[in-house]
C-alpha positions in Angstrom: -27.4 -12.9 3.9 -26.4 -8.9 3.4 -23.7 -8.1 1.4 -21.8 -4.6 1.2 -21.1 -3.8 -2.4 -19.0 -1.7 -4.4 -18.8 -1.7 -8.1 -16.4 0.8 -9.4 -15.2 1.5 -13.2 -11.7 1.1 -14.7 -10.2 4.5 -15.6 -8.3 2.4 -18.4 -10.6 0.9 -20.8 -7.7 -1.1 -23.1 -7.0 -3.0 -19.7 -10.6 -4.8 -19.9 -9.4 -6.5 -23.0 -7.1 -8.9 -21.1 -8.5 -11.9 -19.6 -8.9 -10.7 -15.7 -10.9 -12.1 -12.4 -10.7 -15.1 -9.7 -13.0 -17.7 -11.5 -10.3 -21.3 -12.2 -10.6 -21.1 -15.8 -8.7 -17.2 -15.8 -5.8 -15.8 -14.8 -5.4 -14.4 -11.3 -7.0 -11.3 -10.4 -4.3 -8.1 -10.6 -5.1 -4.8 -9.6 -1.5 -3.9 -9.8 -1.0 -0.3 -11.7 -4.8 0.2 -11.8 -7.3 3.0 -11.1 -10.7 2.8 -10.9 -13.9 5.1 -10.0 -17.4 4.4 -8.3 -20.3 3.5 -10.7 -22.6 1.9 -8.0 -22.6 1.1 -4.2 -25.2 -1.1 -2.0 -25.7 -0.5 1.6 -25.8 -2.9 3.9 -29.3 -2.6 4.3 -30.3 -1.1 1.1 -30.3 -0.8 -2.4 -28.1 -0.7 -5.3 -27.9 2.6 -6.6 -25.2 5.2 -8.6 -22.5 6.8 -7.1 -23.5 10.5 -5.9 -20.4 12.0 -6.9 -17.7 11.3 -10.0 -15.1 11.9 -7.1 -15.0 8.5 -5.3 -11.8 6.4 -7.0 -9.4 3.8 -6.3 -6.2 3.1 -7.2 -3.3 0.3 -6.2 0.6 0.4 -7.1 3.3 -2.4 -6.7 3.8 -1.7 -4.1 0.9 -3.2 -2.7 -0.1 0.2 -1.5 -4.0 1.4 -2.1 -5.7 4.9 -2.4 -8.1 7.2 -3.4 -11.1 9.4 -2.1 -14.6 8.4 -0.7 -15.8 11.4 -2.8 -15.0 13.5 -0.3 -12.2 12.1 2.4 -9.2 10.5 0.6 -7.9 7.7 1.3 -4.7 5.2 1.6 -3.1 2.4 2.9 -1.7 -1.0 2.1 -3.5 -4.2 0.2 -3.2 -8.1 0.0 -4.5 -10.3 -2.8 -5.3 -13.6 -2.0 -7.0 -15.6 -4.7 -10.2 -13.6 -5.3 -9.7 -12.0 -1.7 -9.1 -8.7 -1.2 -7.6 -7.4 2.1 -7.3 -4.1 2.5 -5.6 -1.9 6.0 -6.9 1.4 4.8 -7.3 5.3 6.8 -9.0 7.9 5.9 -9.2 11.9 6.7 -12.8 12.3 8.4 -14.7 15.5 7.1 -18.3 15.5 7.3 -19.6 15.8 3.9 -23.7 15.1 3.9 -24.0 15.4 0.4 -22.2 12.0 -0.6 -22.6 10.7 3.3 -23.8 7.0 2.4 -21.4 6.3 -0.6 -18.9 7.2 2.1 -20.3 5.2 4.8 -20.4 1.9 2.6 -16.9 2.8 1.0 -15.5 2.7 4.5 -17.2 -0.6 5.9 -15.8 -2.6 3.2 -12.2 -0.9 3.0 -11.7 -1.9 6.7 -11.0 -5.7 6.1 -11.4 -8.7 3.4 -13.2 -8.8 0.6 -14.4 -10.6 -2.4 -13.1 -9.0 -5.4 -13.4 -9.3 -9.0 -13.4 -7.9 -12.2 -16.7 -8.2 -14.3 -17.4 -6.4 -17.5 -14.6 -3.8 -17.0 -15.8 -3.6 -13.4 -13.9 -3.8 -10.5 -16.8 -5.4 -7.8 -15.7 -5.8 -4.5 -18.7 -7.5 -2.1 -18.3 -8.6 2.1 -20.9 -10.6 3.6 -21.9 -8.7 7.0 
């Protein structure tokens, strides 16, 4: 199987210290109130490797309402949490911006649907099977 991953880091470190993901023995997964920036991305058909920028972020309100920038293009639109699922009805502005053109290839692919998502080591990691 492929997966598109994205692994991106919380912006407020003395949020880790609650207990937060989707496994049955913690609580719920909550990304309400919570921004977050690109560490890593994998391709579909490629490797893991670092974000190519500091610019590509994420954040969600209470409104259920996501956004942020692919490192270049920003971002928004509306989100759904469903157990460890993620769904996400996102746009996007669409620059051309070869320099960070892969993170912002795999950053779109997965925002255009559902997702696994979870929070792992102060990491928010969301992954789709293609």
């Amino acid at each position: 199987m492929k997966y598109l991953v994205l692994s991106f880091l919380m912006g407020i470190m003395a949020f880790c210290s609650k207990s937060n993901g989707s496994t049955a023995d913690q609580q719920p997964l909550t990304l309400v109130a919570t921004n977050w920036q690109l560490v890593q991305f994998q391709p579909m058909d490629g490797e893991l490797q670092a974000a190519q920028n500091d610019k590509a972020t994420l954040w969600f309100t209470a409104s259920n309402s996501i956004g942020g920038s692919t490192g270049c293009n920003s971002m928004g639109g509306d989100y759904e949490i469903k157990g460890d699922q993620l769904t996400v009805q996102a746009f996007s502005t669409k620059m051309y911006c070869e320099d960070v053109a892969a993170q912002e290839y795999a950053i779109n692919e997965i925002m255009s649907g559902t997702m696994q998502a979870m929070i792992k080591e102060c990491r928010l990691v969301l992954a789709r099977e293609k």
